[in-house]
Each structure stands twice: as structure tokens, then as C-alpha cells.
N, C-alpha and C positions, 0 to 999 in steps of 0.2 A: 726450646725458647732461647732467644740470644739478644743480645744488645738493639739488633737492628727492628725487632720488633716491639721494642720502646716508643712510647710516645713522645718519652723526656728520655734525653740522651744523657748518661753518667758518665766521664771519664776521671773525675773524682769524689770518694764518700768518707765522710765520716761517719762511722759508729759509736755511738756515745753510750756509755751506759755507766752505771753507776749502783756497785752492788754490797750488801749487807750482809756478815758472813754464807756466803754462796762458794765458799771453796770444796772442790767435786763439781758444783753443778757451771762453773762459770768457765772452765776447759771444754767439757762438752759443748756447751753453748757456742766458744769461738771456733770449736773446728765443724762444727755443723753449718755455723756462719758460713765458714771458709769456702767449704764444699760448694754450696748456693750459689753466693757470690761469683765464684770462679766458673759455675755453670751457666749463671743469667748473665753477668759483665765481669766477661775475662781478662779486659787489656784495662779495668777501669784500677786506679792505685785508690786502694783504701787503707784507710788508716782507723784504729781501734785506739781511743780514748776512751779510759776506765779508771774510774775512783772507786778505790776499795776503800770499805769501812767494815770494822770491826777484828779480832784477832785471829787470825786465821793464817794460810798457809797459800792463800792466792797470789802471792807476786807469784810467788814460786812454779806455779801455771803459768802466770802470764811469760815470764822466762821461757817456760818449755815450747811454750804458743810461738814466740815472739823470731826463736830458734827456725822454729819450722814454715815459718810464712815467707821470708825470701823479698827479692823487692820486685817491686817496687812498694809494696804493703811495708806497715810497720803497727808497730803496736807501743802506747805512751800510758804511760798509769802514776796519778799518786794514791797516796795512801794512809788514813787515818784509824787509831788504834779504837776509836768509840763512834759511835755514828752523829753526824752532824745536818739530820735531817734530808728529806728528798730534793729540797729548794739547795741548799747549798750543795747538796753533792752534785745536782744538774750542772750548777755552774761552775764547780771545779772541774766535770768530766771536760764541758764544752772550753775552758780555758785552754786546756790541753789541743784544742784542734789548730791545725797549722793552715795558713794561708784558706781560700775561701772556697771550701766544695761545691761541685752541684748539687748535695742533696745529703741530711742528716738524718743515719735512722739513732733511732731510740726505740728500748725494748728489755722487757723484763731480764732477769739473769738467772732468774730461782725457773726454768723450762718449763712454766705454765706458756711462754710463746714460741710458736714454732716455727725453725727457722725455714721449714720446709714451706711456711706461706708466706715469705718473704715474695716468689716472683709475681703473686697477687697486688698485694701492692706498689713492688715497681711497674706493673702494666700499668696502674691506676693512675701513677706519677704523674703530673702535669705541673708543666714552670708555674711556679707562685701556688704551690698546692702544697694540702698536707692529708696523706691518705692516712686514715686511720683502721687500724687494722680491729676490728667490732665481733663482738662474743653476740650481740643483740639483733643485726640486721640479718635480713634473709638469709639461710643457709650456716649463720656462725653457730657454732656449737660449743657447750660449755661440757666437758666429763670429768668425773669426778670431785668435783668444787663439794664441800657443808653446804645442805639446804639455805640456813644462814647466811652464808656468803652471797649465795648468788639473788635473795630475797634482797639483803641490804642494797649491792649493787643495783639491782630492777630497780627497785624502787626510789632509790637516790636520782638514778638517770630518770625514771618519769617525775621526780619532783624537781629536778633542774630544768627537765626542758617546758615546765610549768613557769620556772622564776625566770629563767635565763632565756637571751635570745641565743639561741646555739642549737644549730637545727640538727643534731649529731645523736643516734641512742646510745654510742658506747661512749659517755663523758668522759670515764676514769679509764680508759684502758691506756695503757704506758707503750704498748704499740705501735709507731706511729712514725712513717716518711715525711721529710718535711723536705720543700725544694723554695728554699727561700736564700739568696745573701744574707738578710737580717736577723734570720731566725737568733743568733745568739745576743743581740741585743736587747730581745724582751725578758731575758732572764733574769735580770734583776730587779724587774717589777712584779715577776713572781714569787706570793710570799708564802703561799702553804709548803708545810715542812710535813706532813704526809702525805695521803694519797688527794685530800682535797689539792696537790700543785700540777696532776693533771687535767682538771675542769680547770682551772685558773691558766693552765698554759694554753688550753687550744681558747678561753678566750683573748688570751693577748697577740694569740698567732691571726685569728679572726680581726683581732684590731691593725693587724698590717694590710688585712686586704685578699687575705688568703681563702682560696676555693679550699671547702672542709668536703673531702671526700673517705667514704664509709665503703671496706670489702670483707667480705667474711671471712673470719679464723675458726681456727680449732680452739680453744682454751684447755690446756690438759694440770689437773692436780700435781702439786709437785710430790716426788718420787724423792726426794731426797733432802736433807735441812729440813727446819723448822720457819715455817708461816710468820712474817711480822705484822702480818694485820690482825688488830683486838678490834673486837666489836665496838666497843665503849669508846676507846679514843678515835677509832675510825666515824663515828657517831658525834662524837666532837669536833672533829677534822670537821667535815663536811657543812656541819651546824656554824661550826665559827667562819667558811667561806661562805656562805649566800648570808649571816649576816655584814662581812667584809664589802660581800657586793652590792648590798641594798644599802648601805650606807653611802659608799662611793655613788650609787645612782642618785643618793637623795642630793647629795654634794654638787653633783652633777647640773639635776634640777633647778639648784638655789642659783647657780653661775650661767644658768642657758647654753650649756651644751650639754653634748652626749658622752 
């Protein structure tokens, strides 16, 4: 597979990501990036914006990374010693992005995503799209996940696509190509600071006008670090966003629009 068999042409990306002590797993993560990348779009110049949080030992990767990528790549990072939620760290990672890409990924850093399914979703890429790379739709696979986890998840994505118009099974997966100019100015309208800020982000992406396109992943258990998702506040999370959003609809209602 190569560039020319793109349907959306990339000759620049940014990666954003935004991680919570993941030092170990956030090296591997960017040189397996790297590899992809340089195999699906070779001549494209990407750039790697990462907000680190938590006390750890990750600049110090990104240094080593940062050494071995060459240019026309680079790699930009800041870095906070406590975490300052998933909303705010989205928008420090994407502050970090220089002049305006074709196309923004975002994607876990603890290697539940693989970067090996990355060129699934660049074939899927189309201008004004955001492919979401889906543990739920035909073919995705979840291994290893707590029965727990992957119950909470099912079930949260069939009760959102109950509430919400968002025609997408994987809501919450962090996954996810965007080929938009604007994409970074919906980010301050997003206000969940856990995992409920990925249903709140593909709806504000949906609010620009954007095709929600769904391809199947692997999901794999993380092998290394410790899990930030609790049941109870993730149960909260979610609870406090559809009542967020059913308020804004009623608001909505009272004013005659949508």
C-alpha cells in the first residue's frame, strides 16, 4: 500500500496525542507509528504533538524518538506533573500543532490501538471526514478487555445511539482520523474531562458537517501500566454527558433551533 492508493492525499499530519503516565508504552507506540507511517505515506512530513501528564520519565522517550525521526518529522511536547483531564490535555496536545495539516490522528498511547491498523483508516480518509477506527462494527475485535469493560462500553454506545443522533457504534473509542482545517477549533467546546470527551468530540465534529466513517480495529488489553478507567467515575462521566446534552437540546427547543 502507498500514498497513491489514497483516496485523500496527505502530504502533511499531525498526531496528537495526549498521555497519562504511559512511559514504556508511549516509545513503542511512536516508533511503531513511525514504521506505518513511513510505509503507507513516505514523503508526507508529520509532526507528533504530545502532552504528557503525570511523573514519569516520558520526555526522556520523546528525546530518544525525537533524535531518531530526521526531517522533515518532528516531534513537540509539553508536559504536566498531575493530570489535567482528557478535555484539557486534547487542547494543549493540539495547541502544539504548527500551521494547518491535511489530516489529524488521535489515538490511545497505553497500546490498546494498533498502529498496525492505521492504513485501514487512511484508505477510509475522505476530505471533510473522520474515520473512526471501531472495536463494535463488523470484523473489530476486542482481546483481552474485563468482561466489565467491554459490557460498560456496549452498553453506553447502545444507550447513546438511543439518545443521541450519531449514527457511529464505537462512540468512545479515542481512535480516530480527522481530515478537517477546523477540526481544532471545536475543542473548546468540548467539556468532558474523561472518557465521556470522546462522544462529546465526534458530536461537535458531526456539528461541522463532517462524514462519520466507521473500519474495524483490533482492541488489544494493555501489557504494560496501569488502566485509568474506574467504573464508578466512568459511570459518572457518561451520566453527567447525556444529561449535559439533553439540557443543551431542551435550550435548544426553547430558542427554535437545533
Amino acid at each position: 500500500m502507498n500514498q497513491n492508493s489514497l483516496k485523500f492525499k496527505i502530504s502533511a499530519l499531525a498526531v496528537v496525542l495526549f498521555a497519562y503516565n504511559e512511559e514504556g508504552n508511549l516509545l513503542r507506540l511512536l516508533r511503531r507509528l513511525k514504521l506505518e507511517l513511513n510505509r503507507i505515506i513516505p514523503d508526507a512530513r508529520v509532526q507528533y504533538c504530545i502532552c504528557i501528564q503525570g511523573v514519569d520519565n516520558s520526555g526522556d522517550e520523546l528525546r530518544m524518538f525525537s533524535e531518531e525521526l530526521g526531517s522533515p518529522s518532528f516531534v513537540s511536547w509539553c508536559k504536566y506533573p498531575a493530570p489535567i483531564g482528557v478535555s484539557n490535555a486534547a487542547n494543549a496536545s493540539f495547541a502544539l500543532v504548527h500551521g494547518t495539516p491535511d489530516a489529524y490522528l488521535m489515538m490511545d498511547c497505553d497500546l490498546n490501538h494498533q498502529p498496525e491498523d492505521l492504513y485501514k483508516l487512511l484508505q477510509a480518509l475522505e476530505p471533510n471526514s473522520v474515520v473512526i477506527g471501531s472495536r463494535f462494527c463488523a470484523d473489530g475485535k476486542i482481546i483481552g478487555m474485563p468482561l466489565w469493560k467491554h459490557l460498560l462500553s456496549l452498553c453506553f454506545n447502545q444507550l447513546a445511539s438511543r439518545t443521541l443522533q450519531l449514527r457511529v457504534r464505537d462512540k468512545t473509542s479515542g481512535f480516530r482520523m480527522i481530515a478537517c482545517e477546523r477540526a481544532s477549533e471545536i475543542l473548546p467546546q468540548v467539556t468532558g474531562s474523561g472518557f465521556d470527551f470522546y462522544i462529546e468530540h465526534l458530536l461537535q465534529l458531526q456539528s461541522l458537517g463532517l462524514t462519520l466513517i466507521e473500519v474495524p480495529i483490533t482492541f488489544l488489553v494493555r501489557t504494560h501500566g496501569t488502566s485509568k478507567m474506574k467504573i464508578g467515575q466512568t459511570i459518572m462521566d457518561y451520566a453527567g454527558l447525556l444529561m449535559r446534552l439533553a439540557k443543551r437540546a431542551i435550550v435548544a427547543r426553547r430558542h427554535g433551533y437545533s
